[in-house]
N, C-alpha and C positions, 0 to 999 in steps of 0.2 A: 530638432532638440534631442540632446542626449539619453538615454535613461540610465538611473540607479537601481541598483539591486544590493540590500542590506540585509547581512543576515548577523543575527547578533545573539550573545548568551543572555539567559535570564537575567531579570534587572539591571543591564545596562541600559537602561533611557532610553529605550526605544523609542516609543511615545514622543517624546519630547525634544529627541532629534528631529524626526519625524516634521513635528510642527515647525520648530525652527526652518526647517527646510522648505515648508508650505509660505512661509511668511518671505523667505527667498525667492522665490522662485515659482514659476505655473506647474508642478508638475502632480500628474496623476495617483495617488497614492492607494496602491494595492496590496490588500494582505494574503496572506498565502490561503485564510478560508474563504476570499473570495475566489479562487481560483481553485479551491475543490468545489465549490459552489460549481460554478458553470464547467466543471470536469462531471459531477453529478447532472446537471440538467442534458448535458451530450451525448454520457454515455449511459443514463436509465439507470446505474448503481446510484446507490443510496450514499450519502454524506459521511455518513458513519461507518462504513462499508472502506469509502475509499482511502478516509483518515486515518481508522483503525491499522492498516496492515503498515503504516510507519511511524509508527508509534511504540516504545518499547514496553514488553508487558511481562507479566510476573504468573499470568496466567495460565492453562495449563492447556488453552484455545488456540497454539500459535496460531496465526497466519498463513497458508501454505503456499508455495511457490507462484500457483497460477492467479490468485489470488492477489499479491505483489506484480507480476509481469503486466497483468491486464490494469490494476488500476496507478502505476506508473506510466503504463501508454495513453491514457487519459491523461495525466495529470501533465506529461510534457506537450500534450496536444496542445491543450489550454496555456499553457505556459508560453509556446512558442507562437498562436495565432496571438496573443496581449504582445508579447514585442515586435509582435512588426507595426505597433503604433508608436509614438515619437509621446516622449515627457511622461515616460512611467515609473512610479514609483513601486517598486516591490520590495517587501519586507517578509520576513518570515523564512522558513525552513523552502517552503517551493523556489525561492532566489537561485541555489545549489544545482537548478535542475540547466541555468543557462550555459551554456558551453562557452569557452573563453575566448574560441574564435572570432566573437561578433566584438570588434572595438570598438564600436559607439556606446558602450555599455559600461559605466563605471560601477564595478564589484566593488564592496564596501561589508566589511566585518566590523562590530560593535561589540567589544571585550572586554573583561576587566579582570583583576586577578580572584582569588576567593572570597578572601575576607573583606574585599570591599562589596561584593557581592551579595557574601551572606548580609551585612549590615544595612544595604538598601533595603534587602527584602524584608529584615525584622524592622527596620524605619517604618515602611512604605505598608505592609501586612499586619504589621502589631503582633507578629507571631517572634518565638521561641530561635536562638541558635540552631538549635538542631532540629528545629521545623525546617526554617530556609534552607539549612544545610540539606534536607532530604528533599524539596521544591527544585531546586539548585539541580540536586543529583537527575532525578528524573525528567527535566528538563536537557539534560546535557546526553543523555539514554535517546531519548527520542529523536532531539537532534542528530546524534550517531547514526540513527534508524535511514534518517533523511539522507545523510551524507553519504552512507556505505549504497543505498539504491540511485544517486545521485551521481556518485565521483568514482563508485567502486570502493572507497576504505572508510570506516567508523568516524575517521577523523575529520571535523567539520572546520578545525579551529587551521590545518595548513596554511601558512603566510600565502603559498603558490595559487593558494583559490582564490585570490584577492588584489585586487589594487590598491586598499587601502585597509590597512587595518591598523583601529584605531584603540587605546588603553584608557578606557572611561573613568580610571581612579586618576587618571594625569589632567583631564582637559573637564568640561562643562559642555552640557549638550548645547551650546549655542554656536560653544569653539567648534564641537565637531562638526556641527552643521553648515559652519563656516569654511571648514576648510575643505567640505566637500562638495559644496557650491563653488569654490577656487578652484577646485580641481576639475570640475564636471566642464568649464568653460575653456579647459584646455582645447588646442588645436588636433592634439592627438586623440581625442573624443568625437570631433565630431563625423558625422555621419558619411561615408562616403560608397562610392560603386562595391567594395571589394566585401565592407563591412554588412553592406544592404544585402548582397548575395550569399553571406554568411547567414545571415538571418533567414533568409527565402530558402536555402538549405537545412537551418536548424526545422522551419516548419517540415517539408515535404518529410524529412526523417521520422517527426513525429505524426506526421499523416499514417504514411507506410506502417509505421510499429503498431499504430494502432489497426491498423485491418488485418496485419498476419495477428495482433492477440486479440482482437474478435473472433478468429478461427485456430485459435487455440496453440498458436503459434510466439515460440518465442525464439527472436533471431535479433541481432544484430546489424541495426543499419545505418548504414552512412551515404549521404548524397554531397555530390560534385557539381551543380549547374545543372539538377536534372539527369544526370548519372547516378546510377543508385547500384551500392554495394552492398549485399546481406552476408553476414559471417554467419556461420552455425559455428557455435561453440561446443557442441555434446555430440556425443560418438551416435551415428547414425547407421540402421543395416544397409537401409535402400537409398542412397544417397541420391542419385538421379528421379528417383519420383518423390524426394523432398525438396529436392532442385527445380524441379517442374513446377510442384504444386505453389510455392512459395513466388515463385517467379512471376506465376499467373496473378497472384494475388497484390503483388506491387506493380505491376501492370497497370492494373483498377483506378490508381489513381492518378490522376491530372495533372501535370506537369512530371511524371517520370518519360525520357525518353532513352533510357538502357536499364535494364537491370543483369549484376553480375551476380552469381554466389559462389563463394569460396569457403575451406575449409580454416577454422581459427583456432586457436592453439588448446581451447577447450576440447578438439574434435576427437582426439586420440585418448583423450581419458575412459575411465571402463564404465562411467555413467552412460547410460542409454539415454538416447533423448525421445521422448513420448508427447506426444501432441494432448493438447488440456482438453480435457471434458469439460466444457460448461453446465453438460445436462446435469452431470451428476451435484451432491452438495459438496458443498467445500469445507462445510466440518459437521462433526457426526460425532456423538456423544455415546457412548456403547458402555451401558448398564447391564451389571452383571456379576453375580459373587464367583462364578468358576472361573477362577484366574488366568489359567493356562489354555480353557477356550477363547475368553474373550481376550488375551494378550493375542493369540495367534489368528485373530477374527483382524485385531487392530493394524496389525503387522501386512495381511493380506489387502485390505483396504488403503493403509497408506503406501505400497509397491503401486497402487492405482491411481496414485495421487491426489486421494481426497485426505484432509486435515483430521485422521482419529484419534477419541482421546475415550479415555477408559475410567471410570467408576465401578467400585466394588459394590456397593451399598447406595443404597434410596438418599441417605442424609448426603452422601459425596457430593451424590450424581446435582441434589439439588443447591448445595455449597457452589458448585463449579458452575452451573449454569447463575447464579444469582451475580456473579462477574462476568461472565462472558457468554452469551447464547449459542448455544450450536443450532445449525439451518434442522438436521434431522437427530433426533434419540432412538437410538434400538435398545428396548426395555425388555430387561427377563423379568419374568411375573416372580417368580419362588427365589425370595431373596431372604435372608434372616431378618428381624426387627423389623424394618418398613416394608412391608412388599411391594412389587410393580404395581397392583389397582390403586394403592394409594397413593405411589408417586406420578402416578397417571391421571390422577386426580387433579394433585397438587399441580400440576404441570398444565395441563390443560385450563385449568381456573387461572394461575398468574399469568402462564406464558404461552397465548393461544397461536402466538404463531411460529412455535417448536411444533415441528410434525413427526407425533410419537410412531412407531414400527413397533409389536412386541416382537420378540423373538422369545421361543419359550421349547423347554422339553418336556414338562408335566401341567399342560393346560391343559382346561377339559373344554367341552361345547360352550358348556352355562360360560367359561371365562373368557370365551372367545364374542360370543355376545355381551356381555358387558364392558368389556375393549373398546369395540366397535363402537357401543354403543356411550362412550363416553368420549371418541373421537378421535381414537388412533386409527390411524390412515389402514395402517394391514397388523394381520395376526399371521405369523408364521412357527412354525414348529423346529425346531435341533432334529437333525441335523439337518443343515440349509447350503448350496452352493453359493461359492461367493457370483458366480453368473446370475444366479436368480435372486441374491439376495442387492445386488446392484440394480438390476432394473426395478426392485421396488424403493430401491432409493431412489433412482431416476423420478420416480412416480411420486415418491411422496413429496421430493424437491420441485416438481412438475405443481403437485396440489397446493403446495402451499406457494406457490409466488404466483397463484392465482391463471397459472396456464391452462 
């Protein structure tokens, strides 16, 4: 039995296709949070964790790189062990993740133009024009998020992604669901050797990705029948002991029986490519009113590719966290108006599992005990190498996820 994969914009009848197509037909019907669901239970990241980095934000917390590479290697893992089972229904933004190689797979977009879009939502919501219109907008952002980590481009809505895409201001969710029950029963859907081994391929590749970005590795993979090719795309010094190391590592898994690596057109750009620190946090909040140290603190930290973000002031630092948490805070104590002990405070009482670091150049003894003793991980003093001021990140990101 064939499976569908539907990815569609807000308020076009999802739902309701959906059902119609349940009342047709036996098939399995999967939404994209169930499939960070069990991307969460496999790889020990948190739900929110995994959904957050493709989702678009306004924030001031992006997401950083290693953070996207690793939980998109979960989330195709998950993605591709659910299709090698027969009558799946998947909906939602994770659909984009299937490769189009596999024909037993009818791809299916769910569209409408604006203004019948906005008008469902003020139907359907009870909300405002330019509520939906903003619902609408953010919705179509996130999707872009899914699409560009997904296809390589922003754009989700491509006719090319698709085999069927349908104009929900034209038809009624019964027609749709009709016509894609017509089409699922085609002969050129159903399942056969070439398509089956398409699939057994989309898995091993999401195997692989996932154990070079368990090890902090992001490459490029493509499998043939158990032939397995890694692209590096980022200019590399020691090329051969990236070549080894990554080599060994798709090795590791069960059914690879070659592994090639080649150099990919990313290689010759003047980016370096740096292997991910897991130890370290992935975002880090650096509170501070001397501008020009902590711009040049932020700058050195993200060269090392952890996610920094800067606050001048007590009120910012706690503005910016009340949307987005950072894993670690590095807090100066001598700030104008609020100072560190009382953002230290604040912090610790709402958000006990931000793990505060001071950093400070006019703390005394007495304020180093009272730090400590209100539950910042360490007290350090200005001026700090970024060598040592890394391993106590290491440590504070260590303390608090309970290592």
């Amino acid at each position: 039995m064939p499976n569908i994969t539907i990815v569609n914009g807000s308020f076009c009848h999802l739902d309701t296709v959906v059902r119609h197509i349940m009342d047709l037909g036996a098939w399995r019907p999967v939404h994209t949070g169930a499939v960070i669901e069990d991307a969460a239970q496999r790889s020990g990241l948190s739900e929110s964790k995994l959904s957050s980095v493709f989702y678009a934000k306004n924030g001031l917390l992006e997401p950083i790189t290693r953070d996207k590479d690793r939980a998109a290697a979960w989330l195709k893992l998950s993605t591709a062990d659910l299709l090698q089972k027969e009558g799946i229904l998947m909906t939602g933004p994770a659909a984009l993740l299937v490769p189009d190689t596999i024909s037993h797979i009818l791809r299916v977009c769910l569209i409408s133009n604006l203004d019948h879009r906005i008008k469902t939502a003020a139907d359907q919501k009870q909300i405002s024009e330019s509520e939906a219109r903003k619902k609408i907008k953010q919705f179509d952002a996130d999707l872009g998020q899914w699409s560009r980590m997904a296809t390589g481009t922003p754009d989700p809505w491509r006719p090319e992604l698709y085999d069927m895409l349908l104009p929900m201001e034209k038809m009624s969710p019964r027609d749709a669901a009709l016509q894609i029950t017509t089409r699922i029963n085609s002969d050129l859907l159903k399942e056969n050797p070439e398509s089956q081994k398409k699939a057994a391929d989309f898995l091993l590749e999401a195997q692989v990705g996932v154990a070079l970005a368990e090890k902090g590795r992001h490459i490029e993979v493509h499998a043939d029948g158990g032939r397995v090719t890694l692209t590096v795309n980022a200019h590399v010094l020691m090329f051969s002991r990236l070549e080894g190391e990554i080599t060994k590592i798709a090795r590791t898994i069960p059914g690879v029986l070659s592994v090639t690596v080649q150099k990919g057109a990313g290689f010759h750009k003047a980016d370096i490519y740096r292997r991910h620190d897991f130890k370290l946090p992935a975002r880090v909040l650096l509170v501070d009113d001397e501008r020009k140290f902590v711009k040049t603190l932020s700058n050195r930290l993200i060269m090392r590719d952890l996610g920094a973000s800067v606050a001048y002031d007590g009120p910012s630092a706690l503005e910016m966290i009340e949307k987005e948490k950072p894993e670690v805070m590095v807090l100066d104590l001598k700030m104008p108006g609020m100072d560190g002990i009382e953002v230290l405070k604040i912090v610790r009482e709402k958000y006990p599992e931000i793990a505060v670091v001071i950093l400070t150049g006019h703390g005394s003894e007495m304020d180093k005990q009272i730090c400590l003793g209100l539950g910042a991980v360490d007290y350090l003093h200005k001026p700090v190498s970024i060598d040592d001021l890394g391993r106590v990140l290491e440590r504070a990101a260590r303390k608090n996820s309970g290592q």
